[in-house]
N, C-alpha and C positions, 0 to 999 in steps of 0.2 A: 819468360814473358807471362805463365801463367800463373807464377806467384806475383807476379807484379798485378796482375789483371784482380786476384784474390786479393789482396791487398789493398786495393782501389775501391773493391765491392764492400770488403769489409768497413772501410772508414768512410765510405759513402751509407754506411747503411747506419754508423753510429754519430749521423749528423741529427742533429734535434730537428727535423723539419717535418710538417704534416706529410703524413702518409694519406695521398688520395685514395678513395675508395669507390667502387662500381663505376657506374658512366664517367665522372669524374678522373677518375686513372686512366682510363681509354683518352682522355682530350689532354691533361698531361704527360702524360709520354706517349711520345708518339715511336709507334714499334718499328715504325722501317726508318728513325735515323738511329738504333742498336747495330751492331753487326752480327753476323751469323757467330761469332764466337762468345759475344753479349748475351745474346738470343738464350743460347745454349748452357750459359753459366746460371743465369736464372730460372731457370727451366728445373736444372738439377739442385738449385738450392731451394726451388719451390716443391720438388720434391722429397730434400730432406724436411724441411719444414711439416708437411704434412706426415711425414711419417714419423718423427719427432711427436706430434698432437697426438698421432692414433696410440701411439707407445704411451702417453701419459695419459690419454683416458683409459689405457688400460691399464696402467697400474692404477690408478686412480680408483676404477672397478676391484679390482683385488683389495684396497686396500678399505673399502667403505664393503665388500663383505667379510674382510676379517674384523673387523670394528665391529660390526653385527653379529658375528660369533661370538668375540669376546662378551659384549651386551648382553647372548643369552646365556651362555656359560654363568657368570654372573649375577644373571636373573633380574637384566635390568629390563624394564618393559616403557614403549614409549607411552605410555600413563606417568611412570614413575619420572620419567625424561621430561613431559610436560607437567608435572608437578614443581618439579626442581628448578627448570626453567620460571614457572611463575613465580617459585619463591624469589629465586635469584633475582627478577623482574620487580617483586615487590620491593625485595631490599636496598635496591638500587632506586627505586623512586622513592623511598619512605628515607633515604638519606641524600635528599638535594636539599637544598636552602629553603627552594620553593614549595615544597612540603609541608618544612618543618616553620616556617611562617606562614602557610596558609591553614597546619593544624592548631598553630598558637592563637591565632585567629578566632579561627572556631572554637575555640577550647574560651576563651576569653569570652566570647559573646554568647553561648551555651551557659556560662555563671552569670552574665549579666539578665540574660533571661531566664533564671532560674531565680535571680533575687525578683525579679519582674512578677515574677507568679506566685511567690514565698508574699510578694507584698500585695497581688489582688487575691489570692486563698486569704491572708487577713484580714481585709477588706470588705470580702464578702463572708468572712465569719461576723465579723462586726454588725456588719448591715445585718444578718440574720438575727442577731442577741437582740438589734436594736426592735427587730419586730416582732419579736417574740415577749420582747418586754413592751409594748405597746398597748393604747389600751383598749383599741379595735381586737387582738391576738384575745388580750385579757378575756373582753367580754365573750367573743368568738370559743374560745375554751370552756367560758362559764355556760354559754349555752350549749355544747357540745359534754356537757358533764351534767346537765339537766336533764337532755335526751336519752343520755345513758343509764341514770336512773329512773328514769320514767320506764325503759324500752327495756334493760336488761337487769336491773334491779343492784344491787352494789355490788359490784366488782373488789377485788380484793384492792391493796391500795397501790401495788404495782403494776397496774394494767397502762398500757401502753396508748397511744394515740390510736394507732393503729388496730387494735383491740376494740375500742369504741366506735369505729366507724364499720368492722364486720358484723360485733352486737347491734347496731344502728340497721343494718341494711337485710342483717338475719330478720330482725324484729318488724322491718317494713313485709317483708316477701310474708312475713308467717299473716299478718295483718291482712295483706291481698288474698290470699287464699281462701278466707271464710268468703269474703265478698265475691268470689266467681263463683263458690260454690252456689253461692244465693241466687247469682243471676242464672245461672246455668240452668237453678233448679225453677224459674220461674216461664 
């Protein structure tokens, strides 16, 4: 009878049907229509059950500290574990579809606005030739080359723009200075 009873429990137990859980289970079965010999057979399989669990967290335990000896043995360090991990992590995103057409993408509108800027840098070199060849620029230069030799007297013939505007302003300061001397001295 009690392999019969084992036999009942066991193919009652490999039915597909939800297992209640907490309050739930107390309102589905109801424990006093079990019998004292039901009572008792669950009782002892909830026993093995949990000692089964306790048996597999403890190998479970043995088995994630020999993993970690072997790790140091090894000389593996979780840096190197979280390294490997984000590689692994990369290479796995950098080879989905969705990557590699949202890097084509990019990659495509990156040339498009590179020719975008290839063609306003032309643009605005043009526009600068054009005022430089102007004849506002022209005269602008002719009287900034007048100043220079009025103020610093000829410059060699490679002097720069920028050379005439420090002789220009050297030439202004040395100017100001007799004249505070004068008032200074008045």
């Amino acid at each position: 009878m009690a392999a019969e009873t084992n036999a009942g429990s066991q193919q009652g137990l490999l039915k597909n049907e939800a297992i209640p859980e907490g309050e739930d289970a107390v309102a589905a079965i109801d424990v006093e229509a079990l019998s004292e010999e039901e009572q008792e057979e669950l009782r002892r399989e909830l026993a093995k059950v949990e000692e089964e669990i306790q048996t597999l967290s403890q190998v479970l335990a043995a088995k994630e500290k020999h993993l970690a000896e072997i790790k140091r043995k090894l000389g593996i360090t979780s840096l190197q574990e979280l390294k490997q991990n984000i590689s692994k992590g990369w290479q796995d995103v950098t080879s989905t579809n969705a990557y590699k057409k949202t890097s084509e993408t990019l990659s495509q509108a990156g040339q498009k606005a590179s020719a975008a800027f290839s063609t306003v840098g032309t643009a605005i070199t043009k526009k600068l030739e054009d005022v430089k060849n102007s004849p506002t620029f022209k005269s602008f230069e002719e009287k900034v080359e007048n100043l220079k030799t009025k103020v610093g007297g000829n410059k060699p013939a490679g002097a720069d723009f920028g050379d005439v505007l420090n002789s220009a302003a050297n030439a202004s300061a040395t100017e100001a200075t007799p004249k505070q001397t004068e008032e200074e001295t008045q």
